[in-house]
N, C-alpha and C positions, 0 to 999 in steps of 0.2 A: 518289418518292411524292408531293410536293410538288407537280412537274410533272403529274403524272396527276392531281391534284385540280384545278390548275389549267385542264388541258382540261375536264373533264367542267363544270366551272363554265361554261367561255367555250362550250360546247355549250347550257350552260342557257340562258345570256343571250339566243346565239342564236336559237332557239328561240321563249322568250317576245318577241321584236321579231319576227319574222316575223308571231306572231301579231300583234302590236299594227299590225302595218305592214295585215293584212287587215281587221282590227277599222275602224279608222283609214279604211281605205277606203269600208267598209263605210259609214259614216255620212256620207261626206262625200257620198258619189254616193243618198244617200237609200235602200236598197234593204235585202231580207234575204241574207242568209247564201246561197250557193248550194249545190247540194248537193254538188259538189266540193270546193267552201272547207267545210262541214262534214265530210268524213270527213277534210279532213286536219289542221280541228283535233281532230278526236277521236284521233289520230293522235302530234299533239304535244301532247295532255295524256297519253297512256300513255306516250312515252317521256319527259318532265316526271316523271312519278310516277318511272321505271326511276333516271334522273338521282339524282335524290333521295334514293333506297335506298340507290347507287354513291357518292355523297357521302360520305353520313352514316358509310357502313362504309370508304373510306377516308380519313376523317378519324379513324376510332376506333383504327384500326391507329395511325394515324401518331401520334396520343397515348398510344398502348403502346408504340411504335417511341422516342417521348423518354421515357415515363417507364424502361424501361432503361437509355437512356442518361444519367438522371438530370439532363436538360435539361426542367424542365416547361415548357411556352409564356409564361406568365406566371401570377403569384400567382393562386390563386383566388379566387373572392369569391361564396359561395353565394347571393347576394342578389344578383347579374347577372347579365344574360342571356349565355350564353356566345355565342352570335355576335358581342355587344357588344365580347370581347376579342380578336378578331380585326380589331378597325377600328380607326384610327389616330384620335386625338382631334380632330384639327385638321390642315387643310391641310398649313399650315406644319410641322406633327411628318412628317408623310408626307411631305413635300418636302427635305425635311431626313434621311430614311430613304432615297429615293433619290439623291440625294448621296451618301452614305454609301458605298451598295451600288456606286457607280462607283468607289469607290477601292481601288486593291490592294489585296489579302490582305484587306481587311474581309468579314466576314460580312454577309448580305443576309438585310435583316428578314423571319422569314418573314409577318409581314402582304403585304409584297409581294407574296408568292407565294399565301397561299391566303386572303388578307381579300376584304374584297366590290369589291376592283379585276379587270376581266373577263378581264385577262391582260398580256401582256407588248405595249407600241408597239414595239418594236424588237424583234430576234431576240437582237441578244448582251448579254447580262446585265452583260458588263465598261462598257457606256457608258450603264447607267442606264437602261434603258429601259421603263418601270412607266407602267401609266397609272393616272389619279387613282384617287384609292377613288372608287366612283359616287356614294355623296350628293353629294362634295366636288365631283364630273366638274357631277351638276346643278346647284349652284349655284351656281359659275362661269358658269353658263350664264345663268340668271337674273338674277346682277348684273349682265351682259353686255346681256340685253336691257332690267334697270331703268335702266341709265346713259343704253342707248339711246333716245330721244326717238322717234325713229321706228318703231324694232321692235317696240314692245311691239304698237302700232297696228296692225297687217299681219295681215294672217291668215297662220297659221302650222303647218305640217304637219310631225307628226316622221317620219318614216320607217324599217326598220326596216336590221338587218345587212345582208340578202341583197342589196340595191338599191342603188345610188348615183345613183340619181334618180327621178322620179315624171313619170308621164302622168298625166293627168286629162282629161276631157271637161270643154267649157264650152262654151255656147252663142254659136253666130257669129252674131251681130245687127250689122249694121250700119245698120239703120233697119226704122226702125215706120211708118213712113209708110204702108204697103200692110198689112203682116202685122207679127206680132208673132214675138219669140223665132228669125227665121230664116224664118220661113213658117205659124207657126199663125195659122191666118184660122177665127175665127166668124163666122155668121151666121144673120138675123132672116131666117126660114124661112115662108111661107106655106103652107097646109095641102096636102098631095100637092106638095109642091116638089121640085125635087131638088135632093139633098146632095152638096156636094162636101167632099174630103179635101185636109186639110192635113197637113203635120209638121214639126218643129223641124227645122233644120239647127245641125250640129255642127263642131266644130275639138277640136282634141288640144292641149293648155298640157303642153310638154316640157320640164321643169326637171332641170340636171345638177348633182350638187356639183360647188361652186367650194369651194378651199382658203384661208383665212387664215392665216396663222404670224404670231406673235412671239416676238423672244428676248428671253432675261433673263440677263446677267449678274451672278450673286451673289458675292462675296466671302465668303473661308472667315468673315470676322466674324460677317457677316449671317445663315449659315449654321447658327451657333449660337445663335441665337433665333429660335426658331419662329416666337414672335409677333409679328414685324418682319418676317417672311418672306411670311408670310401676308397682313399687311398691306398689304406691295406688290405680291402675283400679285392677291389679292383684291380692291385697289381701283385699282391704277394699267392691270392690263392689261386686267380686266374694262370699263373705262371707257375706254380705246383699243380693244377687238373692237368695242365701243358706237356709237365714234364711227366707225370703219372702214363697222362696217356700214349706217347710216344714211347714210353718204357717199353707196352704191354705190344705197341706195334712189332717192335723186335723181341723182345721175349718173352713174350705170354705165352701163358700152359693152352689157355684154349677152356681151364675148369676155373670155370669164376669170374674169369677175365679174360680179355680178347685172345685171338690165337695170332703169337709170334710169328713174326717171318723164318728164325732161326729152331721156330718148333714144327714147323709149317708140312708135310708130305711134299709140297713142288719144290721146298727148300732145295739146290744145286752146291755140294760142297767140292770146292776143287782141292785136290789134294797137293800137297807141299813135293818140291823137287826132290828127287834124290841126292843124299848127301846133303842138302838143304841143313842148315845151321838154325838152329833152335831161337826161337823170336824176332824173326827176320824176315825180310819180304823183298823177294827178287823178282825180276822185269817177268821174267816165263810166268811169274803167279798173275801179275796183273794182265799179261796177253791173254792169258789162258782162261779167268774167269772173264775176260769181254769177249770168248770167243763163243760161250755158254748163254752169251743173253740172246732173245728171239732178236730177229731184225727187225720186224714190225716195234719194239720196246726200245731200239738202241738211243732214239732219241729223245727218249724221256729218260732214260734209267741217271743215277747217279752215284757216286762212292761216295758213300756213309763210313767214315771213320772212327777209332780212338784216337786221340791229340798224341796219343803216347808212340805213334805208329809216324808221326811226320820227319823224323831226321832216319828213317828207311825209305819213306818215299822222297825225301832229296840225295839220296845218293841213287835212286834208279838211274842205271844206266843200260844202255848196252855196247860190249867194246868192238871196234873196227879195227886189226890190226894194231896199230899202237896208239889212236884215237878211242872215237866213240858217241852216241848220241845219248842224251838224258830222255828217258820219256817222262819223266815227271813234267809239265810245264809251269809254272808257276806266274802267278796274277800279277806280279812286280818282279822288284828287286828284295833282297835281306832287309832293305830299309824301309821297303813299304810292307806291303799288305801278303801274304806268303801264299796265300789261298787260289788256286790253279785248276789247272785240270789233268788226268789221265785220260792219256787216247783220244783228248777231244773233252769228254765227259765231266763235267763238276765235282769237287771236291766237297763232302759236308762233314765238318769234325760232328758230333753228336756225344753226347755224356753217355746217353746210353749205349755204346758199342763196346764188347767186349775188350778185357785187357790184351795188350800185345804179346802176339804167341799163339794165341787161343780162338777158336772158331768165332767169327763174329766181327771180329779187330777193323775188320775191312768187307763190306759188305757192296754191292754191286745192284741197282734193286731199281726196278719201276713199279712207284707207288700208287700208280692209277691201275694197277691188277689189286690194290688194297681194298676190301672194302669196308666201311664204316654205317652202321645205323646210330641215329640219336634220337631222342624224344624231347622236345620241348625244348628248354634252356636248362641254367644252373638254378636249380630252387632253394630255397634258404627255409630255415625256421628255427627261432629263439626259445633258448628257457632261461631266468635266474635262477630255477631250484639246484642246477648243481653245483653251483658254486657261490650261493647263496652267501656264506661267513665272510667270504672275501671281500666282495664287492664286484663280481664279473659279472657278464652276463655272455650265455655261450651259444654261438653261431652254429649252426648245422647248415651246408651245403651239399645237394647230391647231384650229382651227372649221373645220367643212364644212358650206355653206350654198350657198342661192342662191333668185333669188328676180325675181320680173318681173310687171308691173301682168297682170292678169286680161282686159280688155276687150283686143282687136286695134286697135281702131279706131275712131273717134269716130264717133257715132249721129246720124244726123236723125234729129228727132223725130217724132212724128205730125202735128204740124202745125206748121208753119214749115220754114225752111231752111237756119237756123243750128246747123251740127253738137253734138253735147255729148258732155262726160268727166265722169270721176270724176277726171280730173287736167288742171287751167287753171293755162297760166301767161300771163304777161304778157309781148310782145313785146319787142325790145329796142328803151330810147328814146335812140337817137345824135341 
């Protein structure tokens, strides 16, 4: 019974993500509903309604199937919502339920089996394999992208069960110089002139999941308090996917894992001054790569740093005579808070930018030309067998993601002949 609720659930889920994956479509490429995607969501709203019926009446049985056997599910409490008792309170309680359910002869909660988690990550019940309850699946996800410094910035698509990856159209522009967007050309028409015909030229952005894991081994101690349990999947792993995946925004190959900005074809490297002094960073570097970013990007882009790079950016200066102005501006004083702007523009130290010296140190970047797909949430599943001697019992969590700059290629602009990005970095200075 439990299993049969189970499907019809992971049928629900299904279901409503296909739509959200056409919905989702639907607005990104600007357009209405077609009328194929309409009949077939009228389609998955009547069996959505069928679902619901099949639910409801086997969930009724199976709470007349315990109350014979004098197992009620849990105390009542006519002042809650009964769906309310079918979900685990806290991560850590549910993490600790699958745990549970991996060890011999224990009974397996039936939250596991028919609370708001979409079914089972693994097929055999003996090695734990439960994914999160879904609030708990989203906001692992959340902390994942709040810890992230880069993620949150990216534009970012969820997609749905059926897919493991997305197309999209984007516009291939490599310069404006002549035409616009690919080839749309206006023009200042005299009267009986004749009209000619432009159009956009297109490219396809083919993004696939890529896979992240991490383990976690817990000991039976830790095991026994939820709320230490919770504490460290909720903050220590959340904030390694974080940092994981901000790595791969800047230096991903692109084979396995997302594709870097610093790997990227639109990537924009400005090259080091003449004479320029090895590990070091002068005012012409920083004029020069804000002069490479689109203006349409100028006011979202940011400088993504190495920490190791901030006592060259307080000595920017430029000299006047026997004065001179600092263009570094800085958020305070020495005694407060040192964090500023260039040109206007925000300052972000980042762990992952390259050492000083070196292409990357100092990056220049608007991360809404980023883009990101993801699937679902963080999913989890337990075994004790492989660390069975000790007393642990080992966590698996996976993200599926991936992700790669939007532009192909850096743009001449209308007029001049110095290419431009939404992502500038600084050449390397040996």
């Amino acid at each position: 019974m439990a299993s049969r609720i189970m499907g019809l659930r992971q049928r629900k889920a299904d279901l409503i993500k296909e739509a959200q994956r056409v919905f989702e479509k639907v607005r990104v490429e600007g357009r209405d509903l077609t009328a194929e995607e309409k009949e077939r969501d009228d389609k998955i709203t009547a069996e959505l309604d069928g679902l619901n019926d099949d639910i409801k009446r086997e969930e009724r049985q199976l709470e007349r199937e315990r109350d014979i056997a004098g197992q009620s599910f849990r105390q009542e409490d006519p002042a809650s919502d009964p769906e309310d008792k079918k979900k685990f309170k806290s991560l850590g309680e549910q993490l600790t339920a699958v745990a549970n359910a991996a060890q011999p002869g224990q009974a397996v909660d039936p939250r596991l089996m028919i609370g708001a988690a979409t079914g089972m990550g693994e097929g055999v019940q003996s090695d734990g394999g439960f994914l999160v309850q879904t609030d708990f699946s989203s906001e692992m996800l959340r902390d994942t992208i709040a810890t992230g410094i880069l993620s949150s910035r990216t534009r970012r698509i969820p997609i749905g069960p059926n897919s493991n990856g997305l197309k999209i159209n984007a516009v291939d522009e490599t310069s404006r110089a002549s035409s616009r967007f690919g080839g749309i050309i206006a023009y200042w028409l005299a009267e009986a002139g004749t009209k000619t015909a432009s159009a956009p030229k297109f490219r396809q952005i083919e993004l696939d999941l890529k896979k992240l894991i991490g383990l976690f081994y817990s000991t039976d101690e830790l095991l026994m308090d939820a709320t230490a349990l919770e504490g460290v999947v909720r903050g220590w792993f959340a904030e390694e996917f974080g940092f994981q995946v901000d790595d791969k925004i800047v230096n991903g190959s692109g084979a396995g894992v997302p594709l870097g900005i610093l790997n990227a074809p639109a990537l924009v490297s400005v090259t080091k001054e003449t004479s320029q002094t090895a590990a070091t960073i002068v005012a012409e570097n920083i004029e020069k790569m804000y002069s490479r970013m689109p203006a349409s990007s100028l006011a979202r882009a940011e400088w993504y740093i190495n920490q190791e790079i901030w006592p060259q950016l307080f000595q920017l200066h430029h000299a006047v005579g026997t004065g001179g102005f600092s263009v570094f501006v800085p958020g305070g004083n020495l005694a407060g808070g040192p964090f500023g702007t260039l040109l206007g523009r925000p300052i972000v130290p980042i762990e992952q930018a390259a050492a000083l010296g070196t292409v990357g140190d100092i990056m220049f970047a608007d991360l809404q030309k980023y883009l990101m797909i993801e699937k679902g949430g963080i999913q989890s599943a337990s075994s004790i067998h492989v660390q069975f001697l000790t007393d642990q019992t080992v966590f698996r969590f996976t993200l599926r993601t991936d992700g790669q700059p939007i532009p192909n290629s850096a743009r001449t602009p209308y007029k001049g002949s110095a290419t431009q990005s939404p992502f500038v970095a600084l050449a390397t200075r040996a």
